[in-house]
N, C-alpha and C positions, 0 to 999 in steps of 0.2 A: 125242645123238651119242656121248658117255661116258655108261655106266650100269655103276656100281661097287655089287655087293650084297654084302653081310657077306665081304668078303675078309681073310682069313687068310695070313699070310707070315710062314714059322718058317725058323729057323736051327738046325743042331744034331736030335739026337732022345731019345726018353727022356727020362731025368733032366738031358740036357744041351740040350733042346729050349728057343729062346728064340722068343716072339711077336714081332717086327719089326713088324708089322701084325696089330692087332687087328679084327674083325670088322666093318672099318670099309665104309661105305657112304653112296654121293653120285651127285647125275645134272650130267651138264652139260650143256647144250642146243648143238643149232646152232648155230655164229656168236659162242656166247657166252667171253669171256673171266674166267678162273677160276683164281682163285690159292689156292695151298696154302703154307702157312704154321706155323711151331714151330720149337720148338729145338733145336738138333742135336742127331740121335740117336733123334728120335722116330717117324723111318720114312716119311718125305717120298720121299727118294729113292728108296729102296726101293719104292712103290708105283709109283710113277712108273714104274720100270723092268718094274715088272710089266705095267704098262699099254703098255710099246713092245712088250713078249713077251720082255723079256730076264730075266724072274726069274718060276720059277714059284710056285704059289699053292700053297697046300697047303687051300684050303678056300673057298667062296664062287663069283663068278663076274665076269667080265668081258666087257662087249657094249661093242662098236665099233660104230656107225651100226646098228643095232640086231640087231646078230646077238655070237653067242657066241663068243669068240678064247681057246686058249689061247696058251702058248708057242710054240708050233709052228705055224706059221701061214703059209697059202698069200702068194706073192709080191704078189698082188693088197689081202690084210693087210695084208701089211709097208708098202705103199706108204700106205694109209689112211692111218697116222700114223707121223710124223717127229717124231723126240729130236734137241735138241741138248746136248751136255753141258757139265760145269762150268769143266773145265780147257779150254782152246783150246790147249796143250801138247801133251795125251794124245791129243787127238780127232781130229789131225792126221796125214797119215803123212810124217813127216820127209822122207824120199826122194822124196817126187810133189810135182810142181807145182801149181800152184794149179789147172791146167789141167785132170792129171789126175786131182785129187782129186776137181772137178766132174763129169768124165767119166762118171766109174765107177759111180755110181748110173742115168746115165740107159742105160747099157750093159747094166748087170743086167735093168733094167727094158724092154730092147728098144724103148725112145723114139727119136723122128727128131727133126731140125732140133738136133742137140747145139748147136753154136755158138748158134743164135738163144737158146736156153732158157739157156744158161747166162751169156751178155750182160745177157739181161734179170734172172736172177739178182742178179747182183750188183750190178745195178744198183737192185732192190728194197733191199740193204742201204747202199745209198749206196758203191760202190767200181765203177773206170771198168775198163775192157779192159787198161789198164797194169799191171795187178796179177796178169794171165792167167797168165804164164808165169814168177813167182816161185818161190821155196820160202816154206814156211813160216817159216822162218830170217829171210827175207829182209824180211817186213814185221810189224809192232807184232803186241803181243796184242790190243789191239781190232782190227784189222785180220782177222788167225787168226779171233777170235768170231765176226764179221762172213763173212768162206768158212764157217763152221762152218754159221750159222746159211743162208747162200745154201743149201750142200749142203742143209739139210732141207728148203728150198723149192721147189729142182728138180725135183720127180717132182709138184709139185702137190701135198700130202698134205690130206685135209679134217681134220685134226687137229694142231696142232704141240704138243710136248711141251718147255718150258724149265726145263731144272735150275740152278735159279741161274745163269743165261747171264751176270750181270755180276760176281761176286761174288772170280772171279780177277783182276779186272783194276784196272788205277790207276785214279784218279778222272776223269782228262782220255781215260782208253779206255772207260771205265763210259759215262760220259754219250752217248759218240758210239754203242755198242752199244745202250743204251737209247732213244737215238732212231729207233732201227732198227727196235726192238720195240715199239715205241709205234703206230708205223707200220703193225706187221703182227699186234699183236693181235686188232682186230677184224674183218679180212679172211676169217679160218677159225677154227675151232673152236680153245680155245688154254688149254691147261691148265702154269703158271705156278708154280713153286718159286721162293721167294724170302726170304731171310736180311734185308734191308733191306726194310723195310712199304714203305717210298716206291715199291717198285718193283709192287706189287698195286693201289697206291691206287683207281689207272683199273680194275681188273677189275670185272665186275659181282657177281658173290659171288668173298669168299673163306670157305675151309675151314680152321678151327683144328684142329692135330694136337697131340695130346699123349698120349705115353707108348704111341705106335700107335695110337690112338683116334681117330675123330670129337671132340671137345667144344664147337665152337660153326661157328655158319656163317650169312654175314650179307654188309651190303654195309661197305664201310670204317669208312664213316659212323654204321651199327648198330653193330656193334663195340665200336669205339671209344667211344662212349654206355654198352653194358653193361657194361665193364669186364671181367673173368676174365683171361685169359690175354694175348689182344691187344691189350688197353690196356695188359697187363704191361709186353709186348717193347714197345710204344710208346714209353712213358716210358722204359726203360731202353734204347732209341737214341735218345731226345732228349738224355739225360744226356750218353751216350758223346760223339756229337757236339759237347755245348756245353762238354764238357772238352776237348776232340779243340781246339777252336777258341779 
């Protein structure tokens, strides 16, 4: 469904040209849930965003269900695969309602039955018809991530893309947002940024990035056994938490 070959993502040109993404290259299957994983800075999100068509490439190539997308890409594209992003803050248009935040995607998209799709919506992320006619203002940030993530479901997309979808939020919004996701990982195609390992566990591979690169790719449980990098971060949010606690 994702086929990622030697993609290149530079910043800058010349002498002032930076790699963001090195020549990195991975397939994800149908159905399959896939998590990407490093430490900040190493180009996680950045590829990600390449992959919704919001940042272009400067080398390599990108297939969506098996054809080639750039940046620019028919409506029919766009709908293929849905982002949801980090901040539930940013991702929100302050001024619409919860109502019309849902709207407006299925309206670009010239969809029928708005009300039926957008009930069922939100009801995939666990929130009832009471929250229809909010603002954003008006209810939690798990709540926000929660519309964020309905918005990416409403058009049906066969791919969803998550940038750290819990990673703004408290611990009693994390959890309810993650159970949302846990729900809808394996339903579509579902490629996974994540800062906390707990939150990949369940993926079927994850992808080790580091310094833009590929360097390891395995199931949790692999991983975790070879040690390198992902046993690094391991250990060092077992720590953080058992001091945290």
């Amino acid at each position: 469904m994702i086929e990622i070959a030697d993609v290149t993502i530079s910043f800058g040109s010349g002498a002032h040209r930076i790699d963001a993404v090195r020549a990195v290259s991975f397939k994800v299957a149908s159905g399959e849930a896939f998590g990407l994983v490093g430490e900040s800075g190493c180009g996680k999100s950045t590829l990600l965003r390449a992959i919704a068509g919001l940042q272009d490439t400067a080398g390599g190539s990108i297939a969506l269900a098996g054809q080639n997308v750039g940046a620019k890409r028919t409506r029919a594209e766009r709908r293929l695969v849905q982002m949801v992003f980090q901040d539930p803050y940013g991702s929100l248009n302050p001024t619409h309602t919860v109502d019309r935040i849902l709207s407006e995607p299925l309206t670009i998209q010239a969809l029928d039955n708005v009300d039926q799709r957008i009930e069922q919506a939100l009801g995939e992320v666990g929130m009832g018809s009471q929250h229809r006619f909010r603002y954003p203002h008006q209810i939690s940030g798990g709540q926000r991530q929660r519309i964020a993530i309905a918005r990416a479901l409403l058009c049906d997309p066969a791919i969803l893309l998550l940038d750290e979808a819990t990673s703004a939020l408290d611990a009693e919004s994390e959890l309810a947002v993650q159970q949302a996701l846990d729900g809808l990982m394996h339903r579509r195609t579902t490629l996974v940024i994540a800062h906390r390992l707990a939150t990949v566990q369940k993926a079927d591979r994850i992808v080790v990035v580091d310094g833009g690169r590929v360097v390891d790719v395995g199931t949790h449980a692999a991983l975790a056994r070879r040690g390198g990098l992902y046993a690094r971060l391991a250990e060092l949010q077992f720590n953080l938490s058992a001091a945290a606690a």
